[in-house]
N, C-alpha and C positions, 0 to 999 in steps of 0.2 A: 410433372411435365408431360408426362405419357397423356394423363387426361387428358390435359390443356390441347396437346397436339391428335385426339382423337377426336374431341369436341370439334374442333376448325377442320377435320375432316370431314366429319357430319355436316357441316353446315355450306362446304365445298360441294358435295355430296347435292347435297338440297337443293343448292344455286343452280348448278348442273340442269337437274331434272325440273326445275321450275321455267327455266329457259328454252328446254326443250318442250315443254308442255305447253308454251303460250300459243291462244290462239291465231289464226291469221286470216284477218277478214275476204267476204267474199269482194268480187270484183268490183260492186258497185255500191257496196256497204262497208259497214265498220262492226267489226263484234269485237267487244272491249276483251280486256285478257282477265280470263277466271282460274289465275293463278297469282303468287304472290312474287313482289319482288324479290331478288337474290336478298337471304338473310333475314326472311320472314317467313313466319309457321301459318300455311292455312290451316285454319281449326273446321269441327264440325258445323259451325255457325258459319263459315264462309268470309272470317273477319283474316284477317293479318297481324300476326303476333312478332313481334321481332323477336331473335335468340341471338342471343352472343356470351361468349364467354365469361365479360364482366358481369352479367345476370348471377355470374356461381358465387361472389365476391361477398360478404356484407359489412364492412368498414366502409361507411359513406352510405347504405343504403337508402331507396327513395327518394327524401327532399335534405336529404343531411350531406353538409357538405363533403364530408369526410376528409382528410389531411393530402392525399396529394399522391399517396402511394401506389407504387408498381398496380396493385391488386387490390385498386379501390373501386367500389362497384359503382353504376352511370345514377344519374339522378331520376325519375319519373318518367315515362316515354311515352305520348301521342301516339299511339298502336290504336290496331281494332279496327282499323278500316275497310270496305272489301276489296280484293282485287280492280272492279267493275269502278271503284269511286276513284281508285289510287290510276288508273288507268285514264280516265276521263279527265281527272285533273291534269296527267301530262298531256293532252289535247290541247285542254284552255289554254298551260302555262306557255304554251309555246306560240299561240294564235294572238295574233296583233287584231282581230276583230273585236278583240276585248275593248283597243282603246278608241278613242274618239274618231277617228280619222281611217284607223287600221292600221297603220305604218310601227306601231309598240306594242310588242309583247311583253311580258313577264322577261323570258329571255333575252330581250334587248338588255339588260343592265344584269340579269344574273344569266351569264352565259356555262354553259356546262364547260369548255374547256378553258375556260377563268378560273376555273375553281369554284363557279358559281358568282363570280362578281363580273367586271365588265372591264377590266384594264384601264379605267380612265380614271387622273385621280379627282374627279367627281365626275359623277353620271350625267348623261346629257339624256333630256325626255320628250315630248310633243313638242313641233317644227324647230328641232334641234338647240332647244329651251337647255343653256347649261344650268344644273343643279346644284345646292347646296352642299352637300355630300356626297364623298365615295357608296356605292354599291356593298353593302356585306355580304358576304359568300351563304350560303344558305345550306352547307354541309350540315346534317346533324340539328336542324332546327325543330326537329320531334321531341329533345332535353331541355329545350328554353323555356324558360317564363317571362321574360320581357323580349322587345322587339324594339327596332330602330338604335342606330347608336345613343338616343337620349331617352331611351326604355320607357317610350314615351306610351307604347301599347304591349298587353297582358296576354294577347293570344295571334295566333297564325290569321285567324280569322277577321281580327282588328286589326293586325297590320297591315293586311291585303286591301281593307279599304282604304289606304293612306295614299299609295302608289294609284288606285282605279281610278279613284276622283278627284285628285288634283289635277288642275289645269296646268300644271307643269310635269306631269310626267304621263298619264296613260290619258286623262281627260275626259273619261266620260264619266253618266250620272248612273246613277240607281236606273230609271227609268228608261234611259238610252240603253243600257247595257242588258234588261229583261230585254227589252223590245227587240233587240238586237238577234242573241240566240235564240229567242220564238218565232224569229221568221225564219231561220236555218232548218229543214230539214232532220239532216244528218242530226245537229244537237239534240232536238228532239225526242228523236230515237236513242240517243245514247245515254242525255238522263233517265229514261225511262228504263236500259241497260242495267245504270248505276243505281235508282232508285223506284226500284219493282214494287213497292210498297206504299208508294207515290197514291193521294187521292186525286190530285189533279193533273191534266197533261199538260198543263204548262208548267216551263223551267218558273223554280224561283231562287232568290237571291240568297239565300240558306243553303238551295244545294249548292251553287256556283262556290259559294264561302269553305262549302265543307271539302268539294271535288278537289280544288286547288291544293286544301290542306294537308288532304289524301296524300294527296303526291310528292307534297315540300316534304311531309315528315314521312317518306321513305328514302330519305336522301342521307343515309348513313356510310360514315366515313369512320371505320373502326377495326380495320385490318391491315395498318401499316406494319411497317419493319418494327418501327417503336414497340407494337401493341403485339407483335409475336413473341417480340424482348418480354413484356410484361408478364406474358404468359408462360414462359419460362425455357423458352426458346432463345437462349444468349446467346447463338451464332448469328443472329439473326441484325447485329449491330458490331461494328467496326472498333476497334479502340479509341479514335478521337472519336467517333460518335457516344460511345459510353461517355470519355471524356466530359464532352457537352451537356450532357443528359446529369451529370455530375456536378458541375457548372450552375447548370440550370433551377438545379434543387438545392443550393449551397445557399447557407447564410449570407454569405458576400452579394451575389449577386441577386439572390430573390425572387429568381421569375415566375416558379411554382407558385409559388404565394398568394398571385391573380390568375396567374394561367395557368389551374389546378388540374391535373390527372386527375380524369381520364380525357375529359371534354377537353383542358386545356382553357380553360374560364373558368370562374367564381361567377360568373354573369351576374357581375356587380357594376356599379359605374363607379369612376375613380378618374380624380385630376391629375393629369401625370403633367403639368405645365406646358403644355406646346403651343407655342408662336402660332398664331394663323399666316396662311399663303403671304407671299408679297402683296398688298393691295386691297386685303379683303377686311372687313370688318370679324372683331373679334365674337366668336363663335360661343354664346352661353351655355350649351348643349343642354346637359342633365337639370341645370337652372329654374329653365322654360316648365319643366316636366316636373317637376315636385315644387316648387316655387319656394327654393330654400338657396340660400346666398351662399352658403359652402359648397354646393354641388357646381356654381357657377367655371366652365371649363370643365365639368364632367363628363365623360362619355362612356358606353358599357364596355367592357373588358371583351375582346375578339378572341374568339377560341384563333388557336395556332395551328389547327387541322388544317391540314392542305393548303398552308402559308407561305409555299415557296409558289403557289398558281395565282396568288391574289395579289401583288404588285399592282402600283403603290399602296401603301401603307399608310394606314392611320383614317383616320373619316375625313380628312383632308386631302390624303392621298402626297401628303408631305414627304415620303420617302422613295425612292424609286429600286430600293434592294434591302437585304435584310440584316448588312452589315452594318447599312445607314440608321437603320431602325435601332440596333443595338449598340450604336453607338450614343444614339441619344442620350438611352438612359445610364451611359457609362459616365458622361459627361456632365453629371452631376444636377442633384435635385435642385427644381426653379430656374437653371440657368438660360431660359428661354422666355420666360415668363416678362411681357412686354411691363415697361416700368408704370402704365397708368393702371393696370393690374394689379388688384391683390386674392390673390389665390389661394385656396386652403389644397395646397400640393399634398397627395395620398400617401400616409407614412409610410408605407412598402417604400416609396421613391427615395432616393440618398445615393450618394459619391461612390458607387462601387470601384471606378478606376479600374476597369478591366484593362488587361491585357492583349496586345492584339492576338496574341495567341488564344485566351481565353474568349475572346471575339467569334472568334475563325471558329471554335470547336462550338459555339453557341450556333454557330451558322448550321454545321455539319449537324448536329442534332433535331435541328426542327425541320430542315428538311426530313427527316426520318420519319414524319408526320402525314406525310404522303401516301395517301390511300385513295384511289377512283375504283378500283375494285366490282364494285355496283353502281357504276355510272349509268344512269338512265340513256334510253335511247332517243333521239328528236324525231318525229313523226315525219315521215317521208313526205306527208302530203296532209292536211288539215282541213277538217271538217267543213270548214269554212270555202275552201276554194282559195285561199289565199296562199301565194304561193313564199316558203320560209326562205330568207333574205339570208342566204351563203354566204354572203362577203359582212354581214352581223355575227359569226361563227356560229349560228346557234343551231348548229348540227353537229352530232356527234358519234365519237363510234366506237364500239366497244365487244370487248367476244363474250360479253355477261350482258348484253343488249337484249331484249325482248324481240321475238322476232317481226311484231305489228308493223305496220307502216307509219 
């Protein structure tokens, strides 16, 4: 334990002096920050390494899933980016000049004090066009290998195109969106910041792809109450929350099973039977995406990181709390499954018949899951001149903030 708790010093330690080290542009310019986010190693290449405890671990190591345990180590991580690219990406993710019109950003539907989703339970996009799906939080998306809840895309980079180009949520093309930041100024100068190595002076759609990704995959969420528990810090959880946590990994109830420690996902897709909205036509999800009849009602498994900020629940946004949510699946396997349906329901799913006690302490536990810790800062003022839409929340505040604008 002594380790464990000197480690999370060091790296308390690091966050500190990285924060204090960021740059702070002049009055009439932007100079990106050439230091790394809280929880990440600048190296002598200038790249960003992440460090965390679950690194010391090796049950589960790399792309294995490992079982589920206290001190199971993280899957693969999207690291290596520079400071200059992870910097210039919180620029874009926050600037609605991205989308057709200007009026949507990235943080329009992944807001930072959502927990990275957007509270509606489906996203609304371009001229307040309601969408098919809830918003997914985007904690910790540097572990994933599929995207979208019907993991319909394999990188950060492929997903990003989904949200740009559709006429229902950001709206613009390839060609609008070069054209766009090449007439910026500011942009300009700041890819040229991020990619010094750069043979031509125009932005192009590669870097835009990689800047964004910089920035998503330093959005780590890894120093809750739960993960000091893990570490071997036991004050650091409540007795119903052990409870819960106990609960949670038991045979009876299952939940570990898909929402594996440490991530809290298997980031698999699985049909857990749910009824679509009042009204709506029923949802094929994962169906569409592999073109296989058992997946149909499939959707990827949501990490439970920072699940008490991301209300409602489900890609439907079907739940409005997280007692409803586990009530669901207390109330027994298929029992929602509309009768002109037939569904291959995910054997994990079955009658566990909790308790509402056992309920209650399920609740108390994943809140425990709760870590913003390194919550990024929203740019006071954007390259663009466009000024960031405060009643969208998509500001935020933090004393692990970066000090830039």
């Amino acid at each position: 334990m002594m380790r464990a708790l000197f480690f999370l010093a060091v790296i308390g330690a690091a966050a500190a002096v990285a924060v204090a080290l960021r740059s702070t542009p002049a009055a009439n310019s932007i100079t990106l920050c050439n230091t790394c986010p809280p929880g990440f190693e600048l190296t002598d290449n200038n790249l960003c390494k992440l460090r965390s405890l679950y690194q010391l671990y090796e049950s589960g190591q790399g792309n294995e899933p490992g079982v589920g345990g206290l001190k199971t180590a993280l899957p693969n991580v999207r690291d290596g980016f520079t400071p200059q690219q992870i910097d210039l990406g919180r620029y874009l993710f926050f600037d609605p000049v991205l989308s057709n019109d200007g009026t949507v950003s990235c943080a329009t539907c992944h807001q930072p004090d959502k927990g990275f989703s957007d509270g509606l339970k489906t996203s609304v996009g371009l001229h307040n066009t309601t969408l098919k799906r809830a918003a997914p939080s985007l904690w910790n998306v540097a572990f994933y290998k599929k995207f979208f809840w019907d993991a319909r895309a394999t990188s950060l980079e492929e997903q990003m195109t989904g949200p740009l180009y559709s006429p229902d949520e950001m709206g613009t093309t390839r060609e609008q969106l070069l054209k766009t930041l090449n007439a910026i100024e500011s942009y300009r100068d700041l890819f040229q910041q991020a990619f010094p190595s750069r043979t031509s002076g125009a932005i192009a759609l590669d870097e835009i792809y990689t800047a964004i990704t910089a920035f998503e995959s330093s959005l780590i969420s890894l120093n809750s109450r739960y993960d000091q528990y893990a570490h071997g810090y036991h004050e650091a959880l409540r007795k119903e929350e052990i409870e819960g946590l106990n609960i949670f990994r038991s045979f009876v109830a299952r939940c570990a099973e898909c929402h594996t420690p440490p991530l809290f996902t298997n980031q698999q897709v699985a049909v857990i039977g749910l009824a679509s909205p009042e009204g709506a036509a029923f949802d094929a999800g994962a169906q569409e995406t592999f073109h296989d009849a058992s997946l149909r009602g499939a959707f990827k498994v949501p990490s439970l990181r920072n699940i008490d900020r991301t209300a409602p629940y489900t890609h439907a946004g079907r739940f409005n709390s997280l007692r409803e949510m586990i009530a669901f699946y207390s109330a027994g396997r298929g029992h929602e499954v509309p009768p002109t349906e037939k569904l291959h329901i995910h054997w994990h799913i079955w009658e566990p018949k909790l308790t509402d006690y056992e309920m209650d302490r399920l609740v108390d536990f994943v809140k425990t899951l709760t870590d913003e810790s390194f919550m990024p800062r929203a740019p006071e003022s954007l390259p663009s001149g466009i000024a960031i839409d405060k009643n969208k929340n998509q500001k935020t505040l933090s004393s692990l903030s970066p000090n830039t604008p």
